[in-house]
Backbone as JSON Lines, residues from 0, in Angstrom:
{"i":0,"aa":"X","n":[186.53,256.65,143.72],"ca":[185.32,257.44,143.68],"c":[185.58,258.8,143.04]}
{"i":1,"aa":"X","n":[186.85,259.22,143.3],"ca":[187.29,260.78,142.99],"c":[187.0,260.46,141.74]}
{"i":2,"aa":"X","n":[187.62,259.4,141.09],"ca":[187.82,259.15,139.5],"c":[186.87,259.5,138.53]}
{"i":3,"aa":"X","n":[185.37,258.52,138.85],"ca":[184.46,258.35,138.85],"c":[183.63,259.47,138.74]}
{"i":4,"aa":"X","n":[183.72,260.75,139.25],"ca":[183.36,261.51,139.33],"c":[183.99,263.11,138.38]}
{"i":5,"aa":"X","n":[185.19,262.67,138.51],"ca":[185.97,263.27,137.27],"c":[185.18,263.15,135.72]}
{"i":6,"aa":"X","n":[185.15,261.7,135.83],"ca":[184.97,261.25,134.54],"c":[183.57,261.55,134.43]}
{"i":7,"aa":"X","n":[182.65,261.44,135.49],"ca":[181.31,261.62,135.04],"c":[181.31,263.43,134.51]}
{"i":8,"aa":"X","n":[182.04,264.26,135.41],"ca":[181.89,265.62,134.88],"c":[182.6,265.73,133.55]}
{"i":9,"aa":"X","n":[183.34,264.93,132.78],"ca":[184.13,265.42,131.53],"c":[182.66,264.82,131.07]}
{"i":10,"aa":"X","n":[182.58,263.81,130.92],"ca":[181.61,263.51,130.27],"c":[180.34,264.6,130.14]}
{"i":11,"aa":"X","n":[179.44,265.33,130.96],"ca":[178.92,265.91,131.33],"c":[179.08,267.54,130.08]}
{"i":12,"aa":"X","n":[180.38,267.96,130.37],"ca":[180.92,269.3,129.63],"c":[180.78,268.52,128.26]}
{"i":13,"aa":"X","n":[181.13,267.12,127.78],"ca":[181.65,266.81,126.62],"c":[179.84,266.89,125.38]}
{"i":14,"aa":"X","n":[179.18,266.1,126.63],"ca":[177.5,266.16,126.25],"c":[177.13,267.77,126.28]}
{"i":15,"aa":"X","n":[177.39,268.59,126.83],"ca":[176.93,269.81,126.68],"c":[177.49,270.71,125.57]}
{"i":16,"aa":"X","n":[178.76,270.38,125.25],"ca":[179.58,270.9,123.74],"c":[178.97,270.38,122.74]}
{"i":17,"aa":"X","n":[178.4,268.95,123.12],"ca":[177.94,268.44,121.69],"c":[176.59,269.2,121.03]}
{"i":18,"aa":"X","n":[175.83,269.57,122.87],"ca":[174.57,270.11,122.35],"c":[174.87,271.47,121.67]}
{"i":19,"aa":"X","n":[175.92,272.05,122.46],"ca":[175.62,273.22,121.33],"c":[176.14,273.31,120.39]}
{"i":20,"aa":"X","n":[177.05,272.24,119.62],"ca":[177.42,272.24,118.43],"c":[176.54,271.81,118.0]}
{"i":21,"aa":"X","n":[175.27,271.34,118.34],"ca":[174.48,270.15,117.08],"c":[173.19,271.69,116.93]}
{"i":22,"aa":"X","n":[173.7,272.37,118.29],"ca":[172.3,273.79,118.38],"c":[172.95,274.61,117.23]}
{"i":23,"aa":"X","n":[174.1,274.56,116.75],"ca":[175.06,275.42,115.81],"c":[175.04,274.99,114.69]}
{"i":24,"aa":"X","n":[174.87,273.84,114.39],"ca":[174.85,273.05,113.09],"c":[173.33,273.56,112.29]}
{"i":25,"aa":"X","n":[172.34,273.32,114.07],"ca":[171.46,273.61,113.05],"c":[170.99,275.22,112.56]}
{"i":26,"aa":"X","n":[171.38,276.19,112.94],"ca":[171.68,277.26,113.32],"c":[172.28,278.03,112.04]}
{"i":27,"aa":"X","n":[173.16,277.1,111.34],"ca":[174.07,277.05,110.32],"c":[173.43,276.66,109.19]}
{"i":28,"aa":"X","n":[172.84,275.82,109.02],"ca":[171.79,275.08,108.18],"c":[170.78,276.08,107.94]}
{"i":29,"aa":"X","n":[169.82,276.91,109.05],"ca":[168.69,277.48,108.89],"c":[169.62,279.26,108.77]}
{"i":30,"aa":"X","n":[170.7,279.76,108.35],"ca":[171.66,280.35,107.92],"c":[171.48,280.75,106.15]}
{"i":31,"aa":"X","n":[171.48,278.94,106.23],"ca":[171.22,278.96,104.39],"c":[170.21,278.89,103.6]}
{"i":32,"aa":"X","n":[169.33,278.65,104.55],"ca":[168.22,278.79,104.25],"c":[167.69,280.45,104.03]}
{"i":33,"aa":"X","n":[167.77,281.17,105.16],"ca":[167.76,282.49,104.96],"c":[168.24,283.21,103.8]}
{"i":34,"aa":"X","n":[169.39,282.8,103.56],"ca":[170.24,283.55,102.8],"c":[170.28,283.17,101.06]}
{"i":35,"aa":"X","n":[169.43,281.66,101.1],"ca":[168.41,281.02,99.98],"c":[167.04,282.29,99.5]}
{"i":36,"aa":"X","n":[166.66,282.36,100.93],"ca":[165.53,283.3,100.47],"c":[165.52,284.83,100.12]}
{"i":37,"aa":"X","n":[166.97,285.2,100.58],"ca":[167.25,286.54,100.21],"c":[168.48,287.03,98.85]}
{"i":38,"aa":"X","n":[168.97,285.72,98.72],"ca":[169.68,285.73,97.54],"c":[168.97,286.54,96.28]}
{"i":39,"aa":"X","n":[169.72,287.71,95.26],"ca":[169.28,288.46,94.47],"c":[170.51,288.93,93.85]}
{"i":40,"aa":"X","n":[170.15,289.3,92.63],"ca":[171.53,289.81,91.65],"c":[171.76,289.01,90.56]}
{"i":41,"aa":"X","n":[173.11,289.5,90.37],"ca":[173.78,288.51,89.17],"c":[173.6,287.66,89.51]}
{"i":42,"aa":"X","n":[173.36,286.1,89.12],"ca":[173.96,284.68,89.34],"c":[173.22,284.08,90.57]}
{"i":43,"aa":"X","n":[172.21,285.31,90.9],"ca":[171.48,284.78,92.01],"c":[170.52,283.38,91.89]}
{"i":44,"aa":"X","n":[169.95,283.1,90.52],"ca":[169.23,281.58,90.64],"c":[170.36,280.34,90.35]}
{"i":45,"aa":"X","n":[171.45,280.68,90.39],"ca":[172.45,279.81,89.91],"c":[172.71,279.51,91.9]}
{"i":46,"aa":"X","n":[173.25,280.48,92.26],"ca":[173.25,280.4,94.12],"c":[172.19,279.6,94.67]}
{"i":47,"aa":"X","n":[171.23,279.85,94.0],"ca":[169.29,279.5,94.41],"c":[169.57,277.74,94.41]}
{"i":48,"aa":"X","n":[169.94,277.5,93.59],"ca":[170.16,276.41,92.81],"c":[171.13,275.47,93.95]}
{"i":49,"aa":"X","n":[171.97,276.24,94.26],"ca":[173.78,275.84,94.83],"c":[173.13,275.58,96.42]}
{"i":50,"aa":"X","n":[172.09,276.18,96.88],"ca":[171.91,276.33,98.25],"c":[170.77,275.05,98.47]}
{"i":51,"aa":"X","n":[169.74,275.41,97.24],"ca":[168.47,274.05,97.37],"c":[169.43,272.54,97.53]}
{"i":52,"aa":"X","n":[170.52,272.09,96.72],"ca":[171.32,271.06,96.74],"c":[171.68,270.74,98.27]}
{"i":53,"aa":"X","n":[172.4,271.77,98.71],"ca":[173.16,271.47,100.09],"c":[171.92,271.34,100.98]}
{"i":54,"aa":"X","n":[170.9,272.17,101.28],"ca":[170.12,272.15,101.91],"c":[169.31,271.0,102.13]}
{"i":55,"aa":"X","n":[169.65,270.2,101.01],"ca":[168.86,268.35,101.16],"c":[169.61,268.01,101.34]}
{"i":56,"aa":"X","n":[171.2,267.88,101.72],"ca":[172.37,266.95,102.62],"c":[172.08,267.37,103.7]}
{"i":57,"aa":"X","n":[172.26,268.49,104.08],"ca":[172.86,268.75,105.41],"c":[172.06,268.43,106.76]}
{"i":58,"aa":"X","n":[170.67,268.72,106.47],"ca":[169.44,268.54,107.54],"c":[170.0,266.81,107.94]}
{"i":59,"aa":"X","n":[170.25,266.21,106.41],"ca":[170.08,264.46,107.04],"c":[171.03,264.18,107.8]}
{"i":60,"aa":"X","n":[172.3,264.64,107.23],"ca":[173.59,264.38,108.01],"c":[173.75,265.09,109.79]}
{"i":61,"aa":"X","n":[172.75,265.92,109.72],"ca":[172.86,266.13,111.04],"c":[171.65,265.57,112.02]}
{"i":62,"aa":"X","n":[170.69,265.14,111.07],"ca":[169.89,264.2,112.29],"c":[170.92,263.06,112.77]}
{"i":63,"aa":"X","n":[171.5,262.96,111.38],"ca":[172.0,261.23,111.77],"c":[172.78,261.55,112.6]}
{"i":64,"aa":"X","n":[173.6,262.28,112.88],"ca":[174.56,262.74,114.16],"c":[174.12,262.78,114.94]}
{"i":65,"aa":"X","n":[172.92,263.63,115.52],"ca":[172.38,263.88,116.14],"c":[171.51,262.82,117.08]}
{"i":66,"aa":"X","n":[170.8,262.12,116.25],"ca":[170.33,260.4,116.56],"c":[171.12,259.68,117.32]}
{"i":67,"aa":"X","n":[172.35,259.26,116.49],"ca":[173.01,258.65,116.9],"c":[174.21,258.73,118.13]}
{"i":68,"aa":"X","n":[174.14,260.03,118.09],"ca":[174.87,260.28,119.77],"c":[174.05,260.13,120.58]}
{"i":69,"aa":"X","n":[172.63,260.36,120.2],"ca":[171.25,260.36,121.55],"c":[171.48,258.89,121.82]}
{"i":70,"aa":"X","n":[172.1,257.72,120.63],"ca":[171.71,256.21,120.88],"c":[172.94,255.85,122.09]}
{"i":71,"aa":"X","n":[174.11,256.87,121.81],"ca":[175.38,256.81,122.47],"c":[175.14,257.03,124.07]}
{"i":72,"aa":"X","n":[174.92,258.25,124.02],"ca":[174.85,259.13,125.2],"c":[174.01,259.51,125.88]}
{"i":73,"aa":"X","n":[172.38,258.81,125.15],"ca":[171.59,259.59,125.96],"c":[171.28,260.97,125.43]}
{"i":74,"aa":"X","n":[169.79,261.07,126.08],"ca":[169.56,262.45,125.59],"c":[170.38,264.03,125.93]}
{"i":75,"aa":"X","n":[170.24,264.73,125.16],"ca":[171.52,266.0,125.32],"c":[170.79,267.43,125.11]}
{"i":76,"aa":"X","n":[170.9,268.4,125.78],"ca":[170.69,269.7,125.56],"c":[170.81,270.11,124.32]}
{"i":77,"aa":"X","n":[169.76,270.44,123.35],"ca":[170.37,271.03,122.15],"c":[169.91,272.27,122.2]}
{"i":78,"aa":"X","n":[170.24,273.72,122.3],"ca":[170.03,274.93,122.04],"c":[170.19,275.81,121.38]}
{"i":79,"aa":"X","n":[169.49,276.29,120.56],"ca":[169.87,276.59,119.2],"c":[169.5,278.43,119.01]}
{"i":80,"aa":"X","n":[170.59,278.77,118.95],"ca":[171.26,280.55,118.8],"c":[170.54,280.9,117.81]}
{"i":81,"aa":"X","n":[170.35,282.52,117.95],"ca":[169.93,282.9,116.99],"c":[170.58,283.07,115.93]}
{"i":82,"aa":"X","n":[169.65,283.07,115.07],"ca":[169.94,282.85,113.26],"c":[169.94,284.27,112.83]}
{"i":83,"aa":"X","n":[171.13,284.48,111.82],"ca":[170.91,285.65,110.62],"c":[171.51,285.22,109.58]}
{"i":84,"aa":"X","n":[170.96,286.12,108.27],"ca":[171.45,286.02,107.41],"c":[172.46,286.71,107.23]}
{"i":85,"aa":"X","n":[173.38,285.43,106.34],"ca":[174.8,285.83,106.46],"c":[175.3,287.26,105.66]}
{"i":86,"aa":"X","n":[175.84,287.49,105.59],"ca":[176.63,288.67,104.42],"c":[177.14,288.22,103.58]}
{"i":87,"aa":"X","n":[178.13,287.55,103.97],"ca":[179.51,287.32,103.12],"c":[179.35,285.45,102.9]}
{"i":88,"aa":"X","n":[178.3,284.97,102.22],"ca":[178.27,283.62,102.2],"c":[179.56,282.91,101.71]}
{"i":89,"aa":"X","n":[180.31,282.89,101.14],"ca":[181.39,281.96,101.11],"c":[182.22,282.21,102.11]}
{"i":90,"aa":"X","n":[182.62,283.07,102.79],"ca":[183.2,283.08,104.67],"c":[182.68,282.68,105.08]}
{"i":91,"aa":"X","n":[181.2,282.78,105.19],"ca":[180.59,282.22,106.11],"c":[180.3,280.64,105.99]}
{"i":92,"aa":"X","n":[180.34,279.81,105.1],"ca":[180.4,278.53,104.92],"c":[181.93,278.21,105.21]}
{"i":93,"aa":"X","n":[182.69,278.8,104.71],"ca":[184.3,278.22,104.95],"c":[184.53,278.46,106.26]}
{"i":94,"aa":"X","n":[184.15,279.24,107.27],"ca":[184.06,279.68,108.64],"c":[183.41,278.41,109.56]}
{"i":95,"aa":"X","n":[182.08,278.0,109.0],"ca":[182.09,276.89,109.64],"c":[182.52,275.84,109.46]}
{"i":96,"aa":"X","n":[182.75,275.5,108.15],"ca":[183.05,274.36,107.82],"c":[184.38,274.15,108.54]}
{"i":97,"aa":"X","n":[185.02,275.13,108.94],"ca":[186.61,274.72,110.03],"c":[185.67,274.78,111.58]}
{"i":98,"aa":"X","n":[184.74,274.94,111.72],"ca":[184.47,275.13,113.04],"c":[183.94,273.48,113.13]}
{"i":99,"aa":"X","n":[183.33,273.11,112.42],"ca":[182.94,271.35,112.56],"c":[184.36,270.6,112.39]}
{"i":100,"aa":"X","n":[185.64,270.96,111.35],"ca":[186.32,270.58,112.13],"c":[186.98,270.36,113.28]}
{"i":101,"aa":"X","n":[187.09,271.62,113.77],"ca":[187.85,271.71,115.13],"c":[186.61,271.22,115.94]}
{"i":102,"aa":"X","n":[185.25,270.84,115.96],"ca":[184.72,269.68,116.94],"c":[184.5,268.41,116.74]}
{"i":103,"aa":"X","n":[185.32,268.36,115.98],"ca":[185.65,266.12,115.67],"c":[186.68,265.36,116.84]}
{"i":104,"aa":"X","n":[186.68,266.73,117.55],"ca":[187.54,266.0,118.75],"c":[186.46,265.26,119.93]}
{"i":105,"aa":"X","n":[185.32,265.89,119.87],"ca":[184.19,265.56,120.72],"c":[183.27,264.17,119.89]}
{"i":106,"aa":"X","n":[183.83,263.43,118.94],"ca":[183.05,262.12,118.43],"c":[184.4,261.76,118.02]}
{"i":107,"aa":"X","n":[184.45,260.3,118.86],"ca":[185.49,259.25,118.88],"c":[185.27,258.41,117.69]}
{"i":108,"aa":"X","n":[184.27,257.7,117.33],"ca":[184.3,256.5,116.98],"c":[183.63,256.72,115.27]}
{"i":109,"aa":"X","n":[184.1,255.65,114.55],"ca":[184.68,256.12,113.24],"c":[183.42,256.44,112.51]}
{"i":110,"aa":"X","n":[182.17,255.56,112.91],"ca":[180.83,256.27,111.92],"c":[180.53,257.1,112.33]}
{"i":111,"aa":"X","n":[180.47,258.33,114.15],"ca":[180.11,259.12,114.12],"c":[180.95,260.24,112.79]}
{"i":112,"aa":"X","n":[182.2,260.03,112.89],"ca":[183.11,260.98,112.33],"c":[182.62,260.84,110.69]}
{"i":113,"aa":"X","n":[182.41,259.49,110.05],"ca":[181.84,259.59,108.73],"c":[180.86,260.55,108.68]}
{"i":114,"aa":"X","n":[179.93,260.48,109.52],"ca":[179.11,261.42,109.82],"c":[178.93,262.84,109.53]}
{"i":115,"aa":"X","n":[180.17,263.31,110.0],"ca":[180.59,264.8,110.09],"c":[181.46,265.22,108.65]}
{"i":116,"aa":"X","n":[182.39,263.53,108.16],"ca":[182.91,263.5,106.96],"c":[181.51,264.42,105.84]}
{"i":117,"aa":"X","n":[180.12,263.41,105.85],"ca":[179.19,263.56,104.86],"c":[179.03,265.27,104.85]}
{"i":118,"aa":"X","n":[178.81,265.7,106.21],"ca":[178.05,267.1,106.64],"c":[179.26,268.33,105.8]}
{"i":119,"aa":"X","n":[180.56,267.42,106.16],"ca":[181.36,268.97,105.64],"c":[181.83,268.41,104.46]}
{"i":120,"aa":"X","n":[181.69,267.13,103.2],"ca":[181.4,267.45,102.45],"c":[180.78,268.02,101.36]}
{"i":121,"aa":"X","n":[179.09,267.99,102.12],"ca":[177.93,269.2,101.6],"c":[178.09,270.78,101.64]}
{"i":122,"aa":"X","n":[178.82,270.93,102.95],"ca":[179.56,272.45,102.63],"c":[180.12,272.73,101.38]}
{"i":123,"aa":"X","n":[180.93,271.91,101.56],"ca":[182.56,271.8,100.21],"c":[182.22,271.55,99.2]}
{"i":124,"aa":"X","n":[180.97,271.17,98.73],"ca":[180.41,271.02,97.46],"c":[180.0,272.59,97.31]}
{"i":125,"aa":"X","n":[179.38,272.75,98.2],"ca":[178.77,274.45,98.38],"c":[179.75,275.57,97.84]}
{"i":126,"aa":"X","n":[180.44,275.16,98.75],"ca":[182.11,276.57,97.85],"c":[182.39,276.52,97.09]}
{"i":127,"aa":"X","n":[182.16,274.92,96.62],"ca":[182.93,274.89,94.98],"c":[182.09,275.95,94.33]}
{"i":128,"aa":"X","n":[180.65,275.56,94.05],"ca":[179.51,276.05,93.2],"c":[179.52,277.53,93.53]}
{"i":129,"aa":"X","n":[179.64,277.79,94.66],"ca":[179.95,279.52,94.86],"c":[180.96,279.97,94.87]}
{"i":130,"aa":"X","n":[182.21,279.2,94.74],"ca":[183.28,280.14,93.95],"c":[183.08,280.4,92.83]}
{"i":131,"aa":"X","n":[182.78,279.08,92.24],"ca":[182.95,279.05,90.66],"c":[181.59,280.34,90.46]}
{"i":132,"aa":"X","n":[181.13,280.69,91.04],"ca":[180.56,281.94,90.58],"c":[180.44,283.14,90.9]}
{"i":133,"aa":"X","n":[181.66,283.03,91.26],"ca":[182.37,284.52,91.75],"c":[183.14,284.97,90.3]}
């Protein structure tokens, strides 16, 4: 019974990390969006350009995560932090993009993780296009 109960509380913390990573994802997403609409300067419709692209991956790749853990686990807390626009957009994409790594420990099984594969390859397309225009 002790066991049982162990396991129901990991489980429990594990569903509540997920929510607020999926509240962070989207958080992160509506990030670039902001920072879509305030983009200005040199090279700014070229950025305009770099952000509209990612911005049609990323929403899908995180429903589908999102979906599909609800099909896993049941429904989950998602709470979603407030948003600003970033400053320093290529930190701030390379910043998360290690932060979705370091939560691939919380999805076991190999299509959720494709999953997260798709999401932080849409980042990584992102840096390329905004280095290369630095």
């Amino acid at each position: 019974m002790e066991t049982k109960m162990k396991e129901n509380k990991q489980t429990m913390e594990s569903t509540n990390e997920m929510g607020d990573f999926f509240g962070k994802m989207y958080a992160f997403n509506n990030s670039l969006k902001l920072y879509h609409w305030h983009v200005s300067g040199k090279g700014s419709y070229a950025q305009h350009i770099a952000l509209d692209q990612t911005l049609e991956d990323l929403p899908d790749a995180l429903d589908r995560i999102v979906e599909t853990t609800y099909s896993l686990k049941g429904d989950i807390k998602v709470v979603i932090p407030e948003t600003n626009v970033p400053t320093e957009i290529v930190d701030h994409c390379q910043k998360f993009f290690e932060y979705v790594d370091y939560q691939r420990e919380l999805f076991k099984e190999n299509f959720t993780a494709a999953i997260l594969d798709d999401y932080q390859e849409a980042i990584q397309q992102l840096l390329y296009r905004l280095r290369r225009l630095e």
